[in-house]
C-alpha positions in Angstrom: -59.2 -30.6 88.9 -61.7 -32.3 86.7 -64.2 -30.9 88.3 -62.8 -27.3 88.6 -63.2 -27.4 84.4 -66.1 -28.2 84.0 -67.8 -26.0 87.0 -65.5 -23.2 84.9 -66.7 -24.1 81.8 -70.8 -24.2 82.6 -70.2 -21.5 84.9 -68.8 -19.2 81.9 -71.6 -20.2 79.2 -74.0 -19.5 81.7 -72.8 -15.7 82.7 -72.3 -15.1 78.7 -75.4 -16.9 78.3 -76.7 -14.3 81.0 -75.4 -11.4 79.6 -77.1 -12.1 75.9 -80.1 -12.2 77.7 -80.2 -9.2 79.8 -78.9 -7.9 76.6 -82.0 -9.2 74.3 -84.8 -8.2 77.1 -83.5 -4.7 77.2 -83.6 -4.4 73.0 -86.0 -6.7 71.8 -83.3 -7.3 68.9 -83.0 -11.3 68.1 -80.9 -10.4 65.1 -77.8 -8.7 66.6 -77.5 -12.3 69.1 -75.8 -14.5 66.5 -73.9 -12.2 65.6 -72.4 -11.1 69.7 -68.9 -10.6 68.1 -69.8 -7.7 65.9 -69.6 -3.7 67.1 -73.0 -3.3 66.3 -74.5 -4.8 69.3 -74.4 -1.4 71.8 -74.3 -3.6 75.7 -74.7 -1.8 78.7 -71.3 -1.3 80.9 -73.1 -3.9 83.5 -73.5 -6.5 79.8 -69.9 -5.7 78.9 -68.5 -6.7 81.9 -70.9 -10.2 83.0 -69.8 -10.9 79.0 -66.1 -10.4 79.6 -66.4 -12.4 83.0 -67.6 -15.2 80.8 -65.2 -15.6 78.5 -62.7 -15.2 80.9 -63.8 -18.4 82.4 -64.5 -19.9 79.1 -61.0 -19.1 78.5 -59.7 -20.5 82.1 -61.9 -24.2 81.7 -59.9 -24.6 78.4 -56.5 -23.6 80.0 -57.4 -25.9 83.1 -58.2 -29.0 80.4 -54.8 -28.1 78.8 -52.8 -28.1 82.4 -54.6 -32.2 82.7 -53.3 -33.0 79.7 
C-alpha cells in the first residue's frame, strides 16, 4: 500500500502537470497557469478530462494515506 500512494500521488501531478502543459503550448498564455482554478482558462475537452484524471488520483493518494493511517 505504501507504494500504491505514492505511484498515485506522482502519477496524478504528473497527468495535471501534463494537462497545464498541453494547455500552455496550445496558448502561449503563462499568466492564466497560476491561476488553473479560475473559469478563465478556456481547456480543450481532451485538457479537461487528463486535468480531472489528475486530481482524481491526487484525490485517491490522499484517501489511500488516510486508509494507512
Amino acid at each position: 500500500m505504501l507504494y500504491a500512494e505514492k505511484v498515485a500521488l506522482i502519477a496524478g501531478l504528473c497527468i495535471v502537470l501534463y494537462a497545464y502543459l498541453r494547455y500552455w503550448q496550445r496558448t502561449r498564455d503563462s499568466r492564466g497557469l497560476p491561476a488553473f482554478w479560475r473559469r478563465e482558462m478556456a481547456l480543450t475537452v481532451s485538457e479537461f478530462k487528463w486535468q480531472r484524471a489528475g486530481i482524481a488520483l491526487l484525490l485517491g493518494a490522499v484517501a489511500l494515506r488516510f486508509v494507512q493511517a
